[in-house]
N, CA, C and O of each residue as an XYZ file, in Angstrom:
428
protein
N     112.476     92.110    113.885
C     111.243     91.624    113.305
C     110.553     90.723    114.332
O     111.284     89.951    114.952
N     109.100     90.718    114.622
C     108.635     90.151    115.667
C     108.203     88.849    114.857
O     107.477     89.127    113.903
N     108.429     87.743    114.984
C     108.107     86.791    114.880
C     107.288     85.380    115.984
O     106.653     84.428    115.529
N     107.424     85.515    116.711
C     106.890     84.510    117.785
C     105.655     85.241    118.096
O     105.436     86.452    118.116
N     104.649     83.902    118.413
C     103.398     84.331    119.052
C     103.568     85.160    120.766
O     102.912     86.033    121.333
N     104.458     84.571    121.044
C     104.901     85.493    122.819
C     104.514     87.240    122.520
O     103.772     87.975    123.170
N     105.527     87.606    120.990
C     105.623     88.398    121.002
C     104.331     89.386    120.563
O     104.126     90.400    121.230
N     103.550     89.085    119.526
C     102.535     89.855    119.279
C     101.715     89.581    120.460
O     101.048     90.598    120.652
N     101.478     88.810    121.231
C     100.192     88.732    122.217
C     100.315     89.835    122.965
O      99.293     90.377    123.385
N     101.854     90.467    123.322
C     102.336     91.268    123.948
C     101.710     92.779    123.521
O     101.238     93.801    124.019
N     102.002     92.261    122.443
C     101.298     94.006    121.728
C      99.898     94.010    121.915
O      99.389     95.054    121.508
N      99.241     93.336    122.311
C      97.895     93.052    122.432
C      97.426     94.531    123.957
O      96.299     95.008    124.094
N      98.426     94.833    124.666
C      98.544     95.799    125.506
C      98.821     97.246    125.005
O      98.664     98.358    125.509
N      99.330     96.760    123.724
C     100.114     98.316    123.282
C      99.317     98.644    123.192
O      98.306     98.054    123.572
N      99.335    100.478    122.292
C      98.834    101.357    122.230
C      98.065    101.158    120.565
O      98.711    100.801    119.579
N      96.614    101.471    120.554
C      96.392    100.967    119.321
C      95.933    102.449    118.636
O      95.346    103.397    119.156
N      96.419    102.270    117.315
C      96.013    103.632    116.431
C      95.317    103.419    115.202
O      95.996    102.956    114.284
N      94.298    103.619    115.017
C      93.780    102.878    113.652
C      94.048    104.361    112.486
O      93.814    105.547    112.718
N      94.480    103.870    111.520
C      94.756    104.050    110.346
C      94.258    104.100    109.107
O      94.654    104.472    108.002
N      93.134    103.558    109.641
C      92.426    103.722    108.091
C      92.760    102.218    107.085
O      91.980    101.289    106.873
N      93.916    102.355    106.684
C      93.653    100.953    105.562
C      94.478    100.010    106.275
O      94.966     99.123    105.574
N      94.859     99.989    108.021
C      95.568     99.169    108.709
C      95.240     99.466    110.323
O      95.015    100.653    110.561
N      95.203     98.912    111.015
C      95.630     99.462    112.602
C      97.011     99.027    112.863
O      97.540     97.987    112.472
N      97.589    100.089    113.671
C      98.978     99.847    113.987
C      98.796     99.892    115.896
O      98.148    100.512    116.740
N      99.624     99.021    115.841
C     100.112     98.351    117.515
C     101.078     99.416    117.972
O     101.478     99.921    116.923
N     101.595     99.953    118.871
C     102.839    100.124    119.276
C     103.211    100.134    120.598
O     102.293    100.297    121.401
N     104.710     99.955    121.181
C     104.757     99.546    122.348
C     106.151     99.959    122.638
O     107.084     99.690    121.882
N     106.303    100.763    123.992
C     107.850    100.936    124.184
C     108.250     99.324    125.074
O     107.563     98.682    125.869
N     109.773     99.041    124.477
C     110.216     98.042    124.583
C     110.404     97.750    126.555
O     110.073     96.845    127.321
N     111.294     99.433    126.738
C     112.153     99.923    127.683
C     112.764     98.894    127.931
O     112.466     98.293    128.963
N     114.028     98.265    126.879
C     114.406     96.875    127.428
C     116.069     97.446    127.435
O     117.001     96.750    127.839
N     116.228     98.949    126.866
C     117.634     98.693    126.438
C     118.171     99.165    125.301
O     119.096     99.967    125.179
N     117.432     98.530    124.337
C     117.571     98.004    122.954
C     117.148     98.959    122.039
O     115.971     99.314    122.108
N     117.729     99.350    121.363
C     117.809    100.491    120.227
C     117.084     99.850    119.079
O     116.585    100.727    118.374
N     116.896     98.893    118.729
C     116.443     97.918    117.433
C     114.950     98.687    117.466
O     114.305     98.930    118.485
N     114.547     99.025    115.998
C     113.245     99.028    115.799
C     112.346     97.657    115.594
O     112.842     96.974    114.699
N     111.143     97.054    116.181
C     110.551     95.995    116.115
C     109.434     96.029    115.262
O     108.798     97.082    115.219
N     109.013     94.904    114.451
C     107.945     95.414    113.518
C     107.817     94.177    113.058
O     108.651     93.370    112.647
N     105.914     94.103    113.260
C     105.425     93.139    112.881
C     104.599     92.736    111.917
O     103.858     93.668    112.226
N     103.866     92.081    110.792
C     102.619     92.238    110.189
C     102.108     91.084    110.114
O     102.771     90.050    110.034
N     100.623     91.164    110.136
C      99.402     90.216    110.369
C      98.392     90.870    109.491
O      98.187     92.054    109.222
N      97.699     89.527    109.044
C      96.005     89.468    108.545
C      95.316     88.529    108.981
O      95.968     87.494    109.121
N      94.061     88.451    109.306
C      93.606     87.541    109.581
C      92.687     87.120    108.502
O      92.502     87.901    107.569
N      91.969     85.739    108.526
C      91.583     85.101    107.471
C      90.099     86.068    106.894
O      89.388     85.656    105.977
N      89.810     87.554    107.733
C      88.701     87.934    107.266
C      89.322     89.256    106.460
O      88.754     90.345    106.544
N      90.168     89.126    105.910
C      90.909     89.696    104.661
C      91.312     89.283    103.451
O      91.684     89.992    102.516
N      91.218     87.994    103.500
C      90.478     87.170    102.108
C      91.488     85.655    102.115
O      91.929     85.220    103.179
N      91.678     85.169    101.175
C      92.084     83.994    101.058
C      93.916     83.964    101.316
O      94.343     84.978    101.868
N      94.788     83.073    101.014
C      96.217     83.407    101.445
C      96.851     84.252    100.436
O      97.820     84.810    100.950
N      96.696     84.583     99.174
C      96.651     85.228     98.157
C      96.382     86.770     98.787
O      97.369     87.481     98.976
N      95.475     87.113     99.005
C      94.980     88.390     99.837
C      95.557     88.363    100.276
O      96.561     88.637     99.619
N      95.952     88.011    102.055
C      96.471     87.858    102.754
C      98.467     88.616    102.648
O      99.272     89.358    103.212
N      98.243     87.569    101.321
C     100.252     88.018    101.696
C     100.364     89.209    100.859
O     101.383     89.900    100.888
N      99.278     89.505    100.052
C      99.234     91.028     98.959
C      99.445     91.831    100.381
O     100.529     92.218    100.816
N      98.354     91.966    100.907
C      98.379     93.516    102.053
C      99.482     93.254    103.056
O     100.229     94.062    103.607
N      99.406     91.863    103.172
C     101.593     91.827    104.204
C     102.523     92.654    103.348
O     102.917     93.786    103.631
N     102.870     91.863    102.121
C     103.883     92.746    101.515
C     103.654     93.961    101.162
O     104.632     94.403    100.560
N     102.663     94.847    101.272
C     102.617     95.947    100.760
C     102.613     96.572    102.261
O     103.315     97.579    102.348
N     101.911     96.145    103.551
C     102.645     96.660    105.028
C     104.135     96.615    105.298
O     104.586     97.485    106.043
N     104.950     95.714    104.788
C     106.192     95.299    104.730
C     106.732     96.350    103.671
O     107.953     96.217    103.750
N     106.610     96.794    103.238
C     107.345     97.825    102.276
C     106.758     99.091    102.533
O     107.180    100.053    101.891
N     105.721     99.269    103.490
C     105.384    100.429    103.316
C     106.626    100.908    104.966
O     107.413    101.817    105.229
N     106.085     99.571    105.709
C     107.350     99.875    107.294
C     108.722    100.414    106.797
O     109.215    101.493    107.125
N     109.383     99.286    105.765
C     110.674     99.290    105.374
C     111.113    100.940    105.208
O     111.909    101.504    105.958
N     110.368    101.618    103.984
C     110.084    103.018    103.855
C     109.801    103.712    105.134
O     110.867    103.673    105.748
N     109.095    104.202    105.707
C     108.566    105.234    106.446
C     109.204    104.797    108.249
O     109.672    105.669    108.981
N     109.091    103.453    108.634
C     110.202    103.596    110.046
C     111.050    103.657    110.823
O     111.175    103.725    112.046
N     112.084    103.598    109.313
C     113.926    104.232    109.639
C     113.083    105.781    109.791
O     112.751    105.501    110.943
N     112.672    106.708    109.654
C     112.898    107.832    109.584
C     111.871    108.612    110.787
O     112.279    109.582    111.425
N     110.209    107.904    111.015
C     109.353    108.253    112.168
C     109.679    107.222    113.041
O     109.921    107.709    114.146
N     109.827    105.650    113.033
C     110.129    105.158    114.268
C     110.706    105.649    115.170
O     111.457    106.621    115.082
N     110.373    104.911    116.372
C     110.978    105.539    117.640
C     112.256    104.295    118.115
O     111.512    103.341    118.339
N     113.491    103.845    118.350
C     113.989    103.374    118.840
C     113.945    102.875    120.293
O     114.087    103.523    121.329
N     113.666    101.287    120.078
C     113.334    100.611    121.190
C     111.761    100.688    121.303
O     111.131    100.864    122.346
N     111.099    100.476    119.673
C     109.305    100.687    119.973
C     109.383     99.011    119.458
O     110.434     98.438    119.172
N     108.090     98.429    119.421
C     108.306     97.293    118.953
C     106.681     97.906    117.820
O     106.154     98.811    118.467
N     106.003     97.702    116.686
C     104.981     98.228    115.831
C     104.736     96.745    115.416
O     105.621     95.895    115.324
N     103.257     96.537    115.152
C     102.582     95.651    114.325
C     101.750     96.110    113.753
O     100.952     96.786    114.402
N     101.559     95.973    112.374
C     100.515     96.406    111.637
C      99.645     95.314    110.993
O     100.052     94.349    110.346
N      98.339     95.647    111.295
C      96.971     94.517    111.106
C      96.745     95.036    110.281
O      96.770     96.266    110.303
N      96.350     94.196    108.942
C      96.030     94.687    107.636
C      93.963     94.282    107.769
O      93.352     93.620    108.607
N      93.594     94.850    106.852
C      92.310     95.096    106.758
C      91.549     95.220    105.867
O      91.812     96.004    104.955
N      90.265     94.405    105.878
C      89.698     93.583    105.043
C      89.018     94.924    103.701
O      88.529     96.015    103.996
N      89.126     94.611    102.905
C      88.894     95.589    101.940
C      89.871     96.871    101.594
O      90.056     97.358    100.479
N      90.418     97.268    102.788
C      91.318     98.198    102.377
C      92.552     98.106    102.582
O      92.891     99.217    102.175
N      93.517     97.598    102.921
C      94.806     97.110    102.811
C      95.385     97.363    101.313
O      96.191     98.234    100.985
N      94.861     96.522    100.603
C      95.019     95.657     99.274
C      94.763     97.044     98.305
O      95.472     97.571     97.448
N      93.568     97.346     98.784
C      92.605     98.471     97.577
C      93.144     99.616     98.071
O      92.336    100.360     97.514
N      94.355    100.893     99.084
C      94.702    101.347     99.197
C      95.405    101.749     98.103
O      96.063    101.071     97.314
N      95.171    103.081     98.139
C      96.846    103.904     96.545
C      97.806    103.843     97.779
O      97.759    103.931     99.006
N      98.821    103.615     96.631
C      99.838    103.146     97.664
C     100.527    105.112     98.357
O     101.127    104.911     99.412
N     100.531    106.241     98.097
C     100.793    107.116     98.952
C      99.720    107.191     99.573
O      99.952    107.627    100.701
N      98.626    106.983     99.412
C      97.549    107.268    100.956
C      97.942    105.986    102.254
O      97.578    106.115    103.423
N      98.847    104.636    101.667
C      99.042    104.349    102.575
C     100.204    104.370    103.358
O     100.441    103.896    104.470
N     101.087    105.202    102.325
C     102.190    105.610    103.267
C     102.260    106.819    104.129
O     103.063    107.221    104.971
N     100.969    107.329    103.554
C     100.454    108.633    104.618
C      99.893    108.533    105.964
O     100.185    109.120    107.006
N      98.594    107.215    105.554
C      98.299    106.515    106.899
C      99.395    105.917    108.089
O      99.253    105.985    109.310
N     100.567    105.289    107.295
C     101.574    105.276    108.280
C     102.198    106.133    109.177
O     102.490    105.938    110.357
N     102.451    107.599    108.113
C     102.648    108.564    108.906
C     102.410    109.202    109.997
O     103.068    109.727    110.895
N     100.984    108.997    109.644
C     100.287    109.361    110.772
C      99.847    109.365    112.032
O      99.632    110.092    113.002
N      99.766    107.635    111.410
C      99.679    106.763    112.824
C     100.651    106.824    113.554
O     100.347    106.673    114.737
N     101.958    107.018    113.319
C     102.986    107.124    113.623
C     103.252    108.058    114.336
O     103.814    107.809    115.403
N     102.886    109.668    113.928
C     102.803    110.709    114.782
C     101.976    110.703    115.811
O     102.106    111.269    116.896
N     100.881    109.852    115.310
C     100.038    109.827    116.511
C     100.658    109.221    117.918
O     100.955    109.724    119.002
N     100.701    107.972    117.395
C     100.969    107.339    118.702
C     102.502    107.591    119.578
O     102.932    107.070    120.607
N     103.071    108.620    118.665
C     104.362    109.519    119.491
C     103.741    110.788    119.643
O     104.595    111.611    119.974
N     102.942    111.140    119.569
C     102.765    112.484    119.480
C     102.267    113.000    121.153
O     102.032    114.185    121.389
């Protein structure tokens, strides 16, 4: 789990895939390390902290689901949630958007 600011600034290089009700970061680690990495963020133009931790936890459960099985080992992923649609997403269109993004940015 990426936690430190070091670490997302880093992704700030990765590869970006927008998604529709999120953009997703991704980045090979090449450190070694088999661990899948995964991050989530909103920023304050996604509504109040209430907002905010709705579209985290619902990025956080949508990762939990869908990147044991498309992750890539040794990627590090952050997903930016997004103002209006995060929250207001059905939740299989946004586990589809994951998918996708996912294929994409391995594909």
């Amino acid at each position: 789990m990426l936690k430190r600011r070091a670490q997302f600034l880093k992704m700030n290089s990765a590869l970006r895939v927008p998604a529709g009700a999120f953009l997703l970061q991704a980045r090979d680690r090449a450190d070694g390390d088999p661990a899948i990495g995964v991050g989530f963020t909103c920023s304050k133009k996604v509504g109040n902290a209430v907002a905010r931790n709705r579209a985290k936890r619902r990025l956080r459960e949508a990762a939990r689901l869908v990147l044991p099985a498309r992750g890539q080992p040794g990627w590090d992923y952050v997903l930016i949630g997004r103002r209006d649609a995060t929250a207001a997403r059905e939740w299989e269109g946004l586990l589809d958007d994951l998918r996708r993004a996912l294929d994409k940015a391995h594909g």
